[in-house]
N, C-alpha and C positions, 0 to 999 in steps of 0.2 A: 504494500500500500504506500502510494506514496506520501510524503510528509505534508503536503499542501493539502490533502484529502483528508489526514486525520484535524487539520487545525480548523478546516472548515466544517468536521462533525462539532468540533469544540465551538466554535464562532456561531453554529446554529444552539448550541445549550446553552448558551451565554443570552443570546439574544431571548428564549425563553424563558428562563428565570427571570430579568431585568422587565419582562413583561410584567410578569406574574407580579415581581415585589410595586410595580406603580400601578397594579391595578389593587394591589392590598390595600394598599394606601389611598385608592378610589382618587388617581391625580389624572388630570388630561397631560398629555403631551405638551399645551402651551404652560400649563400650569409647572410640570417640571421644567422648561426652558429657561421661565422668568425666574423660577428659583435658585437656579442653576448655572445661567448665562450659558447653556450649552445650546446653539441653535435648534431649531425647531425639524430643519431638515436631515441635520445630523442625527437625533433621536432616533426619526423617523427608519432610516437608513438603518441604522444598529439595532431597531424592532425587529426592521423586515429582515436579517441576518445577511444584509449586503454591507456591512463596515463593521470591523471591528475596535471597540471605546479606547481610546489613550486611554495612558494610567489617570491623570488626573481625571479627565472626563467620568471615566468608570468611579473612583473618590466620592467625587460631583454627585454621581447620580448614588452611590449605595446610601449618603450623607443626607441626602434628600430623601430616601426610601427607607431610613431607620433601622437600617442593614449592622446587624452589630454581632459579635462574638463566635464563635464558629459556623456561623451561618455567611458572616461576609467572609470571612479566611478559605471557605472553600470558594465562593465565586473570585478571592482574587484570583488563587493558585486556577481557577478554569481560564481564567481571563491568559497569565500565565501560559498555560497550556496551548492555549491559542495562536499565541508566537511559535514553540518550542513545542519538542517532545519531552516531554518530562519522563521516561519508564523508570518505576521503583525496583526493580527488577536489577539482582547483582548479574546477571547473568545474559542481561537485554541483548548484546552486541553476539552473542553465539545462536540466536537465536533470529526466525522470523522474522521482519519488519512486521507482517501484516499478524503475527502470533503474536508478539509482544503489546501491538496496539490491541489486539482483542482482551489479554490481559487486563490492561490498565484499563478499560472502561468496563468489564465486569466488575474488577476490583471498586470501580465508584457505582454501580448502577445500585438501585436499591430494591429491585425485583429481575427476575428471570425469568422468561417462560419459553421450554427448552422442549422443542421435539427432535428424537431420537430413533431413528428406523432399524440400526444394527447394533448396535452399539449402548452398553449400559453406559448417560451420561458421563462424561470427565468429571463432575465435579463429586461423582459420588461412585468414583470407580477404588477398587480397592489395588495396593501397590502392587502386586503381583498381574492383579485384569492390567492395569495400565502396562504394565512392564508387555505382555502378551501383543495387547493392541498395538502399540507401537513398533514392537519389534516386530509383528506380522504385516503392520502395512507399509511400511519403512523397512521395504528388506533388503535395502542398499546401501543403506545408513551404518556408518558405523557404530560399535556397540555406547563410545562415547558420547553419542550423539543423543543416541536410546537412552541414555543412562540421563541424560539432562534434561531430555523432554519429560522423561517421568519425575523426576526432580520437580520440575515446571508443574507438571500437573497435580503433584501432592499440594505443593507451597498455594497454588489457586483456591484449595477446597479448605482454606483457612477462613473464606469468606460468610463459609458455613457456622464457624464456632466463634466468630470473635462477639464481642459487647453488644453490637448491633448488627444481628446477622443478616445477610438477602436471603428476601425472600424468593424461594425457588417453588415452581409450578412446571412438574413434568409429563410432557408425554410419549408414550414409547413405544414401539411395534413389540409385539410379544416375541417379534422372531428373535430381539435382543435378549432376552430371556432365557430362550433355548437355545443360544448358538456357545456350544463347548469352548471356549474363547480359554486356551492354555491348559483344558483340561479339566477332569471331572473337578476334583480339589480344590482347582484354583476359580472354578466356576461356581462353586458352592459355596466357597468362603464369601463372592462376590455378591450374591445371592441373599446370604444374612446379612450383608454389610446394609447394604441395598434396602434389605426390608426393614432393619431397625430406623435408619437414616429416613425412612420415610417415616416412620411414627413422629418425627420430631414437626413441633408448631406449625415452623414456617417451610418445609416442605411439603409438598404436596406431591405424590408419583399414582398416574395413572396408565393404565396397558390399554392399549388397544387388541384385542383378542382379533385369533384368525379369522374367527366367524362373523368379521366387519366387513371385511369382503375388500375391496378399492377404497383407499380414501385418500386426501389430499395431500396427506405424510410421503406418498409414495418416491416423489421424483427425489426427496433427498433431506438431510436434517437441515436444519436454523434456529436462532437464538434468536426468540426479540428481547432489548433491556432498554428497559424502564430505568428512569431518574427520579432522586428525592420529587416526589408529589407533582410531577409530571402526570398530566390526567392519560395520554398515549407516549405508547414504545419509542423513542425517540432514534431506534440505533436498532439495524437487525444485521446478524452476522448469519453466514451461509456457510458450510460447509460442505464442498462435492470435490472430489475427486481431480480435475481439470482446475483447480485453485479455490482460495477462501477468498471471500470478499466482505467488506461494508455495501450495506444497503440503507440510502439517507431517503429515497425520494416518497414522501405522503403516499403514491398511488403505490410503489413496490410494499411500504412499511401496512399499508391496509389490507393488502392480498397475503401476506403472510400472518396477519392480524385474524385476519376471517380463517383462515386455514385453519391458523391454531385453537380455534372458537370450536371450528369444526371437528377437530381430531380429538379435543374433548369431550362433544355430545358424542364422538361414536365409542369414547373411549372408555373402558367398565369403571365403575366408582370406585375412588382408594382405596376401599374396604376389600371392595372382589378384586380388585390389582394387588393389595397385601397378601389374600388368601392365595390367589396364584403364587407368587415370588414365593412364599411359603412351602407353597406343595412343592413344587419344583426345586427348591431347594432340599427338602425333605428326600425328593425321590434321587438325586443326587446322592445323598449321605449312604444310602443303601448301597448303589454300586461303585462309592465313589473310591472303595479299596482297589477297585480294581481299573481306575481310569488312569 
């Protein structure tokens, strides 16, 4: 991904919060101008997410908006971002440009909602499924390569356990379920990982069973993430095979929006997704001496 394409996902988040905080404050546009001396067209222009605010401008308007204590410190560090990459990431430069940028904005999104066709999600895969996945689709990669990606994807699923966790909402093809990914063992350990992690609050994992027949899941997984109090997905990530991309544009971020609306209704309730991942795990443990 190039660097100009993640500043301008950043330069459209900016511009929505700065909405949101003058419309909290119920101010018109000329009404922050006068207050502010920051012209009227310039506003306008940093609404629509065609300009991105100088520091003092951005000052200007949080000062005017009552923006205070770790609520402005994250929009300056977006503001920040906007210019630069910032990746928190010790390891950012061995990796990805377009993995690294998918990091760093999960790591800020404050909901997930994750469909998955083959594959039990990354962020709730256990080290051994990851180590399998990777080294089965990456089979050119050297082992050091394997060894940091899975690194990467442990350190990712801290987002799960910290102070204030995202919230995660999955949906998954059951064939992720069944497909012996490193073996009976290592699929069964996957399995209880899986089922527990979903009893928890803020995840939610739901299967789509075989006998749903064709659904919208098919051509391939995606991520839509949501931001603090964002009413829609503002960011959808794709992953296929022929490369990963960012998806910013309203009409692509709606069709995967309805998709994933869809692959819920066909998809069983968390309850009979638990009771699956259960049995299947169960019936694993039987033969799993001898996988």
């Amino acid at each position: 991904m190039a660097k100009s394409q993640i500043a301008t996902i950043r330069v459209r988040r900016l511009a929505s919060e700065l909405v949101r905080f003058r419309e909290r404050k119920r101010l018109s546009i000329k009404a922050v101008a006068d207050a502010t001396g920051v012209n009227e067209v310039t506003l306008r222009r940093i609404e629509a997410r065609q300009a991105r605010p100088q520091k003092r401008t951005l000052i200007a308007l949080l000062d005017a908006y009552a923006v205070r204590g770790d609520e402005r410190e994250k929009i300056v560090a977006l503001a920040r971002g906007a210019q630069e990459q910032g990746w928190i990431r010790p390891y950012d430069a061995e990796l990805p440009d377009e993995y690294n940028a998918f990091i760093q904005f999960e790591s800020e999104a404050s909901e997930l909602k994750k469909y998955e066709s083959l594959f039990v999600p990354g962020l709730l895969q256990t080290e051994d499924y990851a180590r399998a996945v990777i080294g089965g689709t990456l089979r050119t990669a050297p082992s050091s390569e394997v060894e940091l990606r899975v690194r990467a994807r442990m350190e990712r699923q801290s987002i799960l356990t910290r102070e204030e966790p995202v919230s995660l909402r999955v949906a998954m093809d059951e064939a992720a379920l069944r497909r012996l990914v490193g073996g009976a063992d290592v699929m069964r350990a996957q399995l209880d990982h899986l089922a527990k992690m979903s009893m928890e609050p803020h995840i939610q994992v739901q299967v789509i069973p075989f006998t749903a027949g064709v659904h919208p899941g098919m051509p391939g997984s995606f991520v839509l993430m949501n931001f603090a109090r964002s009413a829609e997905p503002e960011i959808v990530w794709v992953d296929s095979h022929v490369g990963d991309m960012f998806l910013e544009k309203p009409m692509q971020i709606a069709r995967l929006t309805t998709a994933f609306d869809e692959l819920i209704a066909q998809a069983s309730s968390p309850a009979e997704s638990l009771a699956m991942i259960t049995t299947l795990r169960d019936r694993l443990g039987i033969s799993g001496g001898t996988g």
